[in-house]
Steps between C-alpha positions, in 0.01 A plus 500: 500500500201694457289550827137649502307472806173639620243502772202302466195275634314206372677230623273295321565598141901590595499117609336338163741739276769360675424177493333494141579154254562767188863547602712147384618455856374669851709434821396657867875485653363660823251560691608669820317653838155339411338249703449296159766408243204504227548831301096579455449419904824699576376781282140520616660424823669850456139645404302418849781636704440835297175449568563624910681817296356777279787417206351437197823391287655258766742325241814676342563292175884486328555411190866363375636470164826474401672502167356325210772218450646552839485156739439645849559278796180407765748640781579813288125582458419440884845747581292806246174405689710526852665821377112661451365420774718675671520798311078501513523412908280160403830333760318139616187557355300241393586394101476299269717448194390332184675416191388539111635359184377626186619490129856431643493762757538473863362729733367541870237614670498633866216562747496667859240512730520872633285498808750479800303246787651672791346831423227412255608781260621479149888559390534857334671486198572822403735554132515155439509558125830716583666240728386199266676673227790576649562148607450398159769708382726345751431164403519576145828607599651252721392209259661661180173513292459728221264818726180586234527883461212554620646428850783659440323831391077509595500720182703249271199268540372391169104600457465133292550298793179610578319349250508234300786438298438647112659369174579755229384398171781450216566770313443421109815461288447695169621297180736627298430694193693268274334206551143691426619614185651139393157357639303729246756492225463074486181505521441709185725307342357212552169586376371630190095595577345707773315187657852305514676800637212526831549126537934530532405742711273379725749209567739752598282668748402783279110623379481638173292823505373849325678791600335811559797704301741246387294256353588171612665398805536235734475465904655295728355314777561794727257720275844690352437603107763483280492674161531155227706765220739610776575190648517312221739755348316551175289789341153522614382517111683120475290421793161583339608250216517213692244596769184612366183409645542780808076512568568149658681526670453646895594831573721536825272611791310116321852323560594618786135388633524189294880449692342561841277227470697226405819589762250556762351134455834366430664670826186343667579127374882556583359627860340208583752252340777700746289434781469175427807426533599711772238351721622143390838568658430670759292223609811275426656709755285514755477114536886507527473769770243272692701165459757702641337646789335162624871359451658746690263486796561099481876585532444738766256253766726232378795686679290600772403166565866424499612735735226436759573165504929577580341727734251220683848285507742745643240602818485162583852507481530811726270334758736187493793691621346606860588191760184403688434379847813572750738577227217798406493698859904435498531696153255755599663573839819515332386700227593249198133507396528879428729453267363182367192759388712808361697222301127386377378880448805588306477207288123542436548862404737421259288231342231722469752781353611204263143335384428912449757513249428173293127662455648818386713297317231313322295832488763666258589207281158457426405921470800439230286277283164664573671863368616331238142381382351866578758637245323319250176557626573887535678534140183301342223712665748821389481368115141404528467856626707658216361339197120504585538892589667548177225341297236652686670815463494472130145359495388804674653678216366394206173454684519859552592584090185302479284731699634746332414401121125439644541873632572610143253317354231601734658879482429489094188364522349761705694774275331336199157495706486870584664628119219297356215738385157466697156450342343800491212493702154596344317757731073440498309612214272792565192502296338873396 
């Protein structure tokens, strides 16, 4: 698992991140070495005691995550969390350990208290980025997960994971050069005047224009001009029969403007309709997630409940089985009530070990489901991503071959404003 730890104060604000309602379940396993078992007292607890000291970052903060879809026991997490506080020299320091759960991850957070009471001085922890890594290694390791390369190598790391993640836009598929030329050749079949001929056209995603040297062609929606004789597979001279009112019709810079317009307002509409109905199922999804969340913690105190109540029965059951009275002094001079209580300390400690495990248990079977759901979350935000990108990418586009016709236009206007002769100007009249 992935360990990152660092030195820090405000026990406060360390204390309310831990503890904060935006994770779907929060659980403070431990709290150990503090006069309170309340995480913000034990904390700010930790904060007055630095107080007698001149250490400003009193807390060293761990951080454990472990695989994505790997189920990682309670007693696994609290062996890592052993494992670095030994390597860091934190050894019966005051902690706390809290547990996340998150989109269908699991993960744990640990807290030390660094000011030692007997001296008054703060633990140094020198290289504990080196050490932390190094045990991460081992665990990744020993537990048979896959090791991210960036641990393997520091220079393997991949620069994205430092950011947030970015989807590449589709590349366009070009269409094949056939079905142009049979999209053209129907259409002037089909029609037998100029005005006809625009309209097939137009249904087929085409804009008939004026061509600056071939006389008339069409565009696509992309802005693309295609020569009408060429693509038709006719003469141009048969072309000027059939088409023949060319001062009508808009020249191509005029189409391509003319295009820009209407794809920009229709990638617009599709826009919002895509959001739409993105944001309707997402919302469908997030009021499955919560229905699941306020099920699961039902499941969970439900279980708790359970297993406080087998607890309650079997210590009054443990207290049954000392004698009283006579009998009592007899067993303790002979030494029978000794090992009336190891009997009733191994058999707590194993139904603690047990109870431990059905959490766990119930943990992962419901992390299963919960992944499950963020799957579907993950793959709809990923396609909301990809196909509102791509339109906006295009919109940019042709708003930018807009901006680029009113260039022109403004570009030959002031041409045709300075070539235009000036008035002469009449100088005053001088009288003899």
């Amino acid at each position: 698992m992935i360990l990152i730890g660092n030195q820090r104060g405000g026990a406060k604000d360390l204390a309310q991140h831990l503890l904060k309602q935006e994770n779907e379940h929060v659980e403070v396993h431990e709290v150990r070495g503090f006069a309170s078992h309340n995480l913000m007292a034990a904390l700010n607890e930790a904060y007055a005691i630095s107080r007698a000291t001149r250490c400003k970052q009193f807390l060293f903060s761990l951080s454990l995550n472990p695989p994505k879809h790997e189920n990682v026991s309670t007693e696994t997490f609290k062996q890592a969390i052993n494992r670095a506080e030994e390597k860091l020299g934190l050894n019966d320091q005051p902690r706390a350990i809290v547990f996340h759960e998150k989109n269908g991850r699991r993960h744990c957070h640990a807290v030390w208290s660094r000011i030692k009471l007997d001296e008054m001085k703060a633990v140094q922890l020198s290289f504990s980025k080196r050490r932390l890594i190094d045990l991460s290694r081992e665990l990744f390791l020993e537990h048979g997960w896959t090791m991210p390369a960036g641990l393997r190598q520091s220079h393997e790391r991949d620069p994205r994971n430092f950011t947030l993640a970015e989807w590449q836009q589709a590349k366009r598929i070009g269409k094949d050069p056939k079905q142009i030329k049979a999209v053209f050749q129907e259409c002037w079949s089909f029609s037998k005047t100029q005005n006809t001929f625009a309209h097939t056209l137009k249904e087929r995603g085409y804009l008939l224009a004026r061509g600056d040297r071939r006389g008339f062609v069409a565009l696509d929606h992309r802005g693309e001009v295609f020569a009408v004789s060429k693509w038709v597979g006719i003469k141009t001279k048969e072309v000027r029969t059939r088409l023949t009112d060319e001062k009508n019709l808009p020249s191509v810079e005029e189409a391509r403007s003319q295009i820009a317009k209407d794809m920009t307002a229709r990638l617009e509409t599709l826009s919002h309709e895509q959001m739409t109905v993105f944001t309707t199922r997402r919302a469908e999804l997030e009021e499955k997630r919560q229905t699941l969340v306020r099920q699961y913690q039902a499941e969970r105190q439900k279980l708790i409940e359970t297993q406080q109540s087998f607890w309650q029965t079997k210590q009054r059951e443990w207290r049954s089985n000392f004698n009283k009275g006579m009998r009592g002094l007899f067993d303790r001079l002979t030494g029978r009530r000794k090992q009336i209580e190891e009997r009733n300390e191994q058999e707590a400690w194993q139904i603690q070990m047990r109870q431990q495990q059905e959490r766990d248990a119930l943990i992962f079977a419901q992390l299963e489901t919960r992944r499950a759901l963020q799957a579907r979350i993950e793959r709809l935000d990923a396609l909301k991503s990809y196909r509102l990108d791509e339109l906006e990418h295009d919109r940019s586009q042709y708003q930018a071959m807009r901006e680029q016709r009113l260039e022109q236009l403004e570009t030959q206007r002031h041409e045709q404003n300075r070539d235009r002769p000036q008035p002469r100007q009449r100088g005053p009249e001088w009288t003899r």
